[in-house]
C-alpha positions, 0 to 999 in steps of 0.5 A: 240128935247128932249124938251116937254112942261113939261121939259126943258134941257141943255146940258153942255158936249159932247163926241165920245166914242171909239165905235163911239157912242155920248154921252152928258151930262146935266140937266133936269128940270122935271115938273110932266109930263116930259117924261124924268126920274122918276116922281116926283110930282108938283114941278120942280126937276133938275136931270143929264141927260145923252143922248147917240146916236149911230154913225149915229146920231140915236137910241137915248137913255136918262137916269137921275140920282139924287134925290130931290135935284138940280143935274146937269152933267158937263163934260162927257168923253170917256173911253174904250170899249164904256164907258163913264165917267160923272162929274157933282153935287149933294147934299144930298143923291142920286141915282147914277145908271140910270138904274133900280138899286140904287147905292146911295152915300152921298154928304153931306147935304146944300152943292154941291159936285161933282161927277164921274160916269162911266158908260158902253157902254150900260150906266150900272153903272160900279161905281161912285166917290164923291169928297166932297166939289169939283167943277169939271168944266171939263174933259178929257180922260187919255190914260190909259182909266180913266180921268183928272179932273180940278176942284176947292176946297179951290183951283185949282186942276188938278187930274187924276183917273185910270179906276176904279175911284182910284186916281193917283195924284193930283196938286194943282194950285195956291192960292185960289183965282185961278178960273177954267173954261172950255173952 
């Protein structure tokens, strides 16, 4: 369990990358003494988690970003060579590397974008994506090692990133009221 008294978490996505490793994605709800990501004081702040597991089911390992703001992990994804690609939202300015690094990106202010993050085997920030006013609601692995988004902004869309997070195309799908779920 990663749970103590002081945190709550929810996972929302689950991958096998190639190296045979697990990797889940989610949220945690970090109350002053949560063992879990930074401290932050008497209030309760929501940050992406990241877990990672080895084959085995062992060698747990936890990392979270994002800031002050509600940040969440939605869809996780299995790149090349152990990498791993996360989806989720944020808002305001946040802090994109788990690791002892910043790596800060603008989401805009009062409103949740969404985000892709790729991440090496030995979840080192590899780089990160902000997709302004989107909602990703799931992904999937690309044969070429980057990842197929389905998401909604203003309408559906499906959209495919290459290993470096540039865009090779996007379909929109329907008309706006066409909702996007996972499932």
């Amino acid at each position: 369990s990663i749970d103590d008294p002081d945190c709550t978490t929810s996972l929302r996505g689950v991958t096998v990358a190639t190296d045979g490793s697990v990797w889940a994605t989610g949220m945690v709800q970090a109350g002053p003494t949560c063992g879990i990501g930074p401290e932050r004081g008497a209030y309760p702040i929501n940050d992406v988690l990241i877990l990672k597991l080895n084959s085995s089911g062992g060698a747990r390992t936890t990392w979270t970003i994002g800031d002050l703001d509600s940040d969440d992990g939605i869809a996780i994804a299995a790149g090349r060579n152990g990498a791993v690609y996360i989806a989720g939202m944020a808002s305001d300015d946040a802090d994109m590397d788990p690791g002892p690094g910043i790596a800060r990106r603008w989401f805009g202010p009062f409103e949740q974008s969404s985000f892709v993050l790729a991440l090496a085997a030995a979840g080192t920030e590899r780089g990160s994506r902000v997709l302004s006013g989107a909602f990703v609601s799931a992904m999937a692995s690309a044969p070429d090692g980057g990842v197929i988004l389905v998401g909604s902004a203003n309408q559906a869309f499906i959209t495919r990133l290459t290993p470096n997070g540039d865009s090779v195309w996007t379909v929109p799908v329907g008309d706006p009221s066409v909702g996007v779920g996972s499932v």
